[in-house]
C-alpha positions, 0 to 999 in steps of 0.5 A: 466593466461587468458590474457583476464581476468584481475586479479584484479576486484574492485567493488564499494559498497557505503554505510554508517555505522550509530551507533544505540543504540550502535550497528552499521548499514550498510546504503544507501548512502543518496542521495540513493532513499529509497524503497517504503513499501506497507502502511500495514493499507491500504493494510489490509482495501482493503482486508478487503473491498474485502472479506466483498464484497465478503461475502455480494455477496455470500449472506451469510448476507443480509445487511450491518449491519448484517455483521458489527454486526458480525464483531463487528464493525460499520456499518457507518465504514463498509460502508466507507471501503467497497466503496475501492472496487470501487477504480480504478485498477490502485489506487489499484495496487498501494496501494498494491506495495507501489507506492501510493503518501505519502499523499495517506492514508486511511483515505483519501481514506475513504473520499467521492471520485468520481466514475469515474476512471480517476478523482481518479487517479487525486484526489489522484495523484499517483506517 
């Protein structure tokens, strides 16, 4: 026996057992803060907004409607969801590491929003 070592070693684990549909799940405790999950709708219009950037960059369409024609959707939806790649940095970083504000949906982000970064950031509040 090391004499520095102790012998017994007790670790505390909290967490709850909840029945769900007969089988039994290992919770967090309540007062545990839940993990944030990236908003997968949001996160797929960002890349969605960027590769549509990017083709019309590339210049294999000419105009927006072309390639909403070719993507089989509106070119008004096109336009909305393409003004995301003038999101601040800062807003975008936070969509895709979950750590927008709950509020923050996109729906909300397809609304009219200022093109200055700093009033983003305030309009939508990050958290």
């Amino acid at each position: 026996m090391n004499a520095y070592a102790p012998d017994i070693v007790i670790v505390h684990v909290p967490f709850r057992i909840a029945k769900r549909g007969g089988r039994k799940s290992i919770l967090p405790p309540a007062d545990a803060p839940t993990p944030r999950h990236a908003d997968t709708t949001l996160v797929r219009a960002l890349a969605r907004a960027f590769r549509w950037r990017r083709t019309l960059d590339a210049g294999e369409f000419l105009t927006i409607s072309e390639l909403a024609t070719h993507e089989k959707v509106a070119p008004s939806y096109m336009t909305r969801v393409l003004r995301l790649t003038l999101l601040a940095p800062d807003i975008v970083e936070a969509i895709l590491d979950g750590k927008q504000a709950p509020e923050v949906t996109l729906a909300r982000v397809l609304e009219p929003f200022p093109n200055e970064w700093a009033m983003q950031v305030a309009l939508l509040r990050l958290t």
